[in-house]
Structure formats: structure tokens, C-alpha cells
TIZA-511432 format. One record per residue (C-alpha): x negated, y negated, z; residue number from 1; residue in one letter. Coordinates in Angstrom, 2 decimals, decimal comma, padded with zeros to 5 digits. Each point is the difference from the previous one (the first is absolute). Example, Ala and Ser with C-alpha at 12.3 -4.5 7.8 and 13.67 -1.06 7.14 Angstrom:
      east     north        up     i   aa
   -012,30    004,50    007,80     1    A
   -001,37   -003,44   -000,66     2    S
***
This chain:
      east     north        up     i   aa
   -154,56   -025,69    085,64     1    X
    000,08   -003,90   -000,21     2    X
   -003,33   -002,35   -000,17     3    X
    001,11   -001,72    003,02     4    X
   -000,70    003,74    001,59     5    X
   -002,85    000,68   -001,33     6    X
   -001,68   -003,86    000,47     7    X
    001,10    000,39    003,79     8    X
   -001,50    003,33    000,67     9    X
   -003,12   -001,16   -001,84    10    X
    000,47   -002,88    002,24    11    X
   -000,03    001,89    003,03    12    X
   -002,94    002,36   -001,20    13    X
   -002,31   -003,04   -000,65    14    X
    000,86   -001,25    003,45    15    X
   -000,35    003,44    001,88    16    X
   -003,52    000,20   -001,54    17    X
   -000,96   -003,20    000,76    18    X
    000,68    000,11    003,11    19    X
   -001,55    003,28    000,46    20    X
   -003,12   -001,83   -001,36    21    X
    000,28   -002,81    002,27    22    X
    000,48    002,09    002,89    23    X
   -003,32    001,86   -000,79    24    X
   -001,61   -003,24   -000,04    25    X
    001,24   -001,32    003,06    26    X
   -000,80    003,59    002,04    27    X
   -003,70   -000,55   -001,58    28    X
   -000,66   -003,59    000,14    29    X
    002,69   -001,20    002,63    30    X
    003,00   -002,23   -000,53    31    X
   -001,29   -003,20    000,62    32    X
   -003,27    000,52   -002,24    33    X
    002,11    001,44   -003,04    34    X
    001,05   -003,14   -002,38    35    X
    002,80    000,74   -002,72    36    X
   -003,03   -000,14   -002,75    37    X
   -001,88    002,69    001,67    38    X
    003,77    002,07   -000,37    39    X
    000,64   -001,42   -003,35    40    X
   -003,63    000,98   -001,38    41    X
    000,48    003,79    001,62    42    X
    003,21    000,31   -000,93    43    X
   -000,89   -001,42   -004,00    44    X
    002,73   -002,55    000,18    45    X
   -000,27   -003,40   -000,60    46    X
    000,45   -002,16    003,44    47    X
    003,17   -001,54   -001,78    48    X
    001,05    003,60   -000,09    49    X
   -000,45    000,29    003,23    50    X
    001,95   -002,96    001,25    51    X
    003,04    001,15   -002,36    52    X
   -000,12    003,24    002,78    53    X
   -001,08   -001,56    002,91    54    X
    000,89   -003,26    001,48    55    X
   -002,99    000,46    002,96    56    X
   -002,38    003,02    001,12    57    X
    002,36    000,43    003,07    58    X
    002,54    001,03   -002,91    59    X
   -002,15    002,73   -001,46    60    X
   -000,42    001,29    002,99    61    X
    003,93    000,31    000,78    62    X
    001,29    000,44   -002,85    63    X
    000,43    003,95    000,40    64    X
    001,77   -000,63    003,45    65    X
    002,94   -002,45   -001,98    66    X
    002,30    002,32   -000,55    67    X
   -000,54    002,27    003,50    68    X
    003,34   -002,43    001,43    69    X
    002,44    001,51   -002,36    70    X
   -001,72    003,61    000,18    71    X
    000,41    000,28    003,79    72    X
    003,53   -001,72   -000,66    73    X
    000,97    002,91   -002,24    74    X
   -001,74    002,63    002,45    75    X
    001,69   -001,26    002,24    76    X
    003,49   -000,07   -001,23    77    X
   -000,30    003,71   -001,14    78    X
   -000,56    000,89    003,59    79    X
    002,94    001,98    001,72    80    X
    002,74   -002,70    001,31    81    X
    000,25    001,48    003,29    82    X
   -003,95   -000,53    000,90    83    X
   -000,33   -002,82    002,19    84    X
   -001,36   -003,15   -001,68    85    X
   -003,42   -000,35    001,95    86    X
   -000,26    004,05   -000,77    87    X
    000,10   -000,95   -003,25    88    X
   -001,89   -002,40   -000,65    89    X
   -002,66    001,84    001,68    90    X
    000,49    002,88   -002,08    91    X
   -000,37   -002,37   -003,08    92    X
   -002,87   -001,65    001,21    93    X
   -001,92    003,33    000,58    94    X
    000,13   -000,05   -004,06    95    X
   -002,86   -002,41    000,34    96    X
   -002,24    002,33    001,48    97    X
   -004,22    000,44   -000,03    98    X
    000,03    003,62   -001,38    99    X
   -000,38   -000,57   -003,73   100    X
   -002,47   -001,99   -001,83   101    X
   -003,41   -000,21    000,98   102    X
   -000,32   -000,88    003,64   103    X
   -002,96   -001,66   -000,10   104    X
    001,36   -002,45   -002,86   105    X
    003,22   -000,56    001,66   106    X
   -001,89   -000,59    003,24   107    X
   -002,51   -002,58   -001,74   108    X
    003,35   -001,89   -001,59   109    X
    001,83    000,10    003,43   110    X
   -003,09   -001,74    001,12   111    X
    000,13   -002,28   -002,34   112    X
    003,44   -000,68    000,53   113    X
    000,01   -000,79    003,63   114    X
   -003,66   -001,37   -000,28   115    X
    000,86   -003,06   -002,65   116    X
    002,15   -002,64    001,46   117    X
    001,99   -001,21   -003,50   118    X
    000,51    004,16   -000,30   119    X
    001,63   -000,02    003,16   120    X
    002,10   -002,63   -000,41   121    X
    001,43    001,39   -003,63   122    X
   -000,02    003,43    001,84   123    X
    002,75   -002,15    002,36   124    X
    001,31   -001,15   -003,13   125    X
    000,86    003,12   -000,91   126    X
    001,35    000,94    002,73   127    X
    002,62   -002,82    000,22   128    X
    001,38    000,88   -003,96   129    X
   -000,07    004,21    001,69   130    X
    002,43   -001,88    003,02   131    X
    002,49   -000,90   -003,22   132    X
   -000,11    003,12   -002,14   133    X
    000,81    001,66    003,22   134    X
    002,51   -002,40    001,27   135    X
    003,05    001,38   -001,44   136    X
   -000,72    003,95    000,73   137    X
   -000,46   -000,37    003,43   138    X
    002,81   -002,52    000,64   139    X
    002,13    002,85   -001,83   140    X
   -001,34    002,39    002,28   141    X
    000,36   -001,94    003,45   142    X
    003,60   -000,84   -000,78   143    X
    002,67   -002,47   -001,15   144    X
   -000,35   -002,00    003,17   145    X
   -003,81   -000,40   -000,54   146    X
   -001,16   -002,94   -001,40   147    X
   -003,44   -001,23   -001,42   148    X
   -001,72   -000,32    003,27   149    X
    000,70    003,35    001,10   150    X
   -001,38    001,28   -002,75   151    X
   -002,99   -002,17   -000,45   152    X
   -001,04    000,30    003,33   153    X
   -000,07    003,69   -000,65   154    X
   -001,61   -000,11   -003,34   155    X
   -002,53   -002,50    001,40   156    X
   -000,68    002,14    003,27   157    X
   -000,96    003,10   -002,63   158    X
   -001,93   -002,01   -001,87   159    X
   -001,88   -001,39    002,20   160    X
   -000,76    004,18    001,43   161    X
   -001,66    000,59   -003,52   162    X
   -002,25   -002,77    000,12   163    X
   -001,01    000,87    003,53   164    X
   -000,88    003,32   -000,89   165    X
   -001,38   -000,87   -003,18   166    X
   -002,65   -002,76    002,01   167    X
   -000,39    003,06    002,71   168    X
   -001,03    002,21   -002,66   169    X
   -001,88   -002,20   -001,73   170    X
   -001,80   -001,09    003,28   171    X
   -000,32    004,12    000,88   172    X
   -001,51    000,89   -003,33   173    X
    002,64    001,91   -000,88   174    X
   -000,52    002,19    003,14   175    X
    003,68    000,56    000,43   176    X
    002,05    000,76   -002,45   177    X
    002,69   -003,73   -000,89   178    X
    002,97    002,36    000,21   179    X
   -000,86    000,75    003,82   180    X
   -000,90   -003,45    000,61   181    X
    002,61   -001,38   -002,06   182    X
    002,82    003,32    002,04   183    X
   -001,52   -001,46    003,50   184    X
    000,36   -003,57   -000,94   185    X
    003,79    000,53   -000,84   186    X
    000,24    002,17    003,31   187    X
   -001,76   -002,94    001,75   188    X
    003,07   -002,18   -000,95   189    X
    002,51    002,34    000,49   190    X
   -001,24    000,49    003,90   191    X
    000,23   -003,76    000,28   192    X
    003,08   -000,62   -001,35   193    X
    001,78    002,66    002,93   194    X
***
């Protein structure tokens, strides 16, 4: 086992439970009201520390979504090759799904989310670096004749059905469960497109 290993896993464990502190803080203080010296002092880091993590809170709060792009990319390219694209990425994006965690947290963070403008707009972010981890997958899968706006308009149109079901759900209280909402929003589309 090298030290580079080990450093970077001890890396990533310092950041996972920072974050995990941070996020407790934001759920019980709110976003705006949270400063990085209230996380630093809960987390017993030093607000240098901190900043060697985090660049801004809106990266705390993100930083367990950064590597979703290539995990649906790599869900998605183990999917059978004969299942249409949109089918697909559906199927993929069902992975995302309410049912584990605690609903009531993952309710209060979707809040959050979709409640904060500068979390919106790194949510968005996010969304944009998904479009180019999934980029070459579904061009693969639509065909040599397809070219990137094919398959960006098709990655963009499924994107966008997760984050309407995710603000439905969010606005519903989690009344219905995001892989209905997010199943009717793709349907939606699909009806529209014929």
C-alpha cells in the first residue's frame, strides 16, 4: 500500500466527515446563518483547514454529489445495448431514488437545495459537468450518425426530468415517491416528443 493511498483516503475521510458536520449545521441553523468558523469550530479544524477542503459552503454541501456524473456514466454504460437510450437513462436515474437514508433529512437538504439560490445554481453546475461524463455513452448508444446535439439534447431533456421531480417532491413533502415523479416526468416527455 503506498502513502499517496493512504494520505488520499485519509483525505477523503476528513472531507466526508466534515461535510457530514457541516451538513448537520446547516439542517440546524440554516445555510445562510452557518459561517465556515461555526463548521470549523464543530468540526475541531482550524478554518485554514477548512479552506484547504472547501473553497465555499456551497462546496461542502456538493461535494458528495461530484462524482454522481461518472457513476450514472458507468450505470449507464453497463445497461443492456439494445435498451433504448431514454429507457436507459431512466433506468439509471431511478438509482437516485428517496427510499434510503432518512427521509426527513434528505427532504430538509432537498429543501435546502432548491430553497438557496447560489445552491441552485452549483446544483446547475453540476448538472452541466453530468451533460459531459455522459456525453460519450449516449452518443455511442444513439449511433455513428449522432452527433453532440443529439445527444445533449437528450441528456439535457433527462436531466432536466430529475430536477423537476426532485423540486415536485421537495414541494410535496416527499408525498410521492421521486422515482414516480421522476418515471412520469420521463413519460411526460416521451408523450410530447410523438
Amino acid at each position: 500500500m503506498s502513502n499517496e493511498g493512504l494520505w488520499s483516503r485519509t483525505r477523503q475521510a476528513a472531507i466526508a466527515e466534515v461535510g457530514t458536520v457541516a451538513m448537520d449545521l446547516f439542517l440546524q441553523k440554516g445555510f445562510e446563518e452557518t459561517t465556515f468558523d461555526d463548521i470549523a469550530a464543530a468540526a475541531g479544524i482550524s478554518r485554514r483547514s477548512l479552506f484547504r477542503y472547501f473553497g465555499t459552503k456551497e462546496d461542502i454541501v456538493l461535494s458528495h454529489l461530484a462524482g454522481d456524473g461518472a457513476l450514472i456514466r458507468d450505470a449507464l454504460a453497463a445497461r443492456p445495448d439494445d435498451e433504448p437510450v431514454w429507457t436507459a437513462l431512466l433506468n439509471v436515474l431511478l438509482l437516485i431514488d428517496d427510499g434510503g437514508g432518512d427521509r426527513a433529512r434528505l427532504l430538509k437538504i432537498s429543501e435546502m437545495m432548491y430553497g438557496v439560490p447560489s445552491l441552485r445554481a452549483r446544483s446547475l453546475e453540476k448538472h452541466l459537468r453530468w451533460q459531459s461524463d455522459l456525453l460519450p455513452e449516449v452518443k455511442r448508444r444513439l449511433g455513428t450518425a449522432s452527433g453532440d446535439l443529439q445527444a445533449a439534447a437528450v441528456i439535457t431533456s433527462a436531466i432536466a426530468c430529475l430536477d423537476a421531480a426532485g423540486e415536485i417532491w421537495t414541494r410535496e413533502k416527499g408525498a410521492v415517491p421521486l422515482g414516480n415523479l421522476l418515471t412520469d416526468a420521463f413519460d411526460a416527455v416521451r408523450q410530447a416528443a410523438r
